[in-house]
N, C-alpha and C positions, 0 to 999 in steps of 0.2 A: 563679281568674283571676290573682290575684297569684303564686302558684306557678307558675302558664306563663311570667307574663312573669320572673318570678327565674330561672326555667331558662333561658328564652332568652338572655336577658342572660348568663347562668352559660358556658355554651355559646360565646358572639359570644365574651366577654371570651379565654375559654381558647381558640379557634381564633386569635385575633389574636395571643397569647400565643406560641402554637408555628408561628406565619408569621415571628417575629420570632425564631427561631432556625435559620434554615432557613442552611446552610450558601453561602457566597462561593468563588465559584469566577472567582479574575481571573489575565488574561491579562497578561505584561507582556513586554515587548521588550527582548531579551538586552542586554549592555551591549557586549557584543563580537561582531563578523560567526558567522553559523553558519560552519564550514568544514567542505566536505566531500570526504572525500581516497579516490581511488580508484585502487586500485596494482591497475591491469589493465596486462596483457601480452599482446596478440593476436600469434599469430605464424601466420601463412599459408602452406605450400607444396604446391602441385600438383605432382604429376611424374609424368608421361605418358611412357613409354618404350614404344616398338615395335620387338619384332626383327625385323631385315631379313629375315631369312627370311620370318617369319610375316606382314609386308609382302607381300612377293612375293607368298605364294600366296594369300592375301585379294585382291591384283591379278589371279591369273589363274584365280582361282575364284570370281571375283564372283558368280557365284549360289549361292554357301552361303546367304547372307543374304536 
């Protein structure tokens, strides 16, 4: 009986033991603004050109399409 409760005890003592090394993990708030810098360059162009001719006869052959 006395040897259960010395193991028990043995056991509690040594888990509390290795709770009490468990690794810290803190958060702390920079001392200066995040900055975040974004060198985009969008450049856009459409260019729609129709030749006159091929005008025309899309005009007078409307039902190709």
């Amino acid at each position: 009986m006395q040897q259960k409760i010395l193991l028990l005890s043995g056991i509690v003592l040594s888990g509390s033991l290795l709770l009490g090394c468990s690794p810290k993990v803190q958060v702390e708030v920079p001392n200066e603004p995040i900055t975040i810098n974004l060198n985009v360059k969008i450049e856009h162009e459409i260019l729609v050109k129709v030749d006159r001719e091929i005008d025309g006869l899309l005009n007078n052959n409307s039902g190709l399409f």
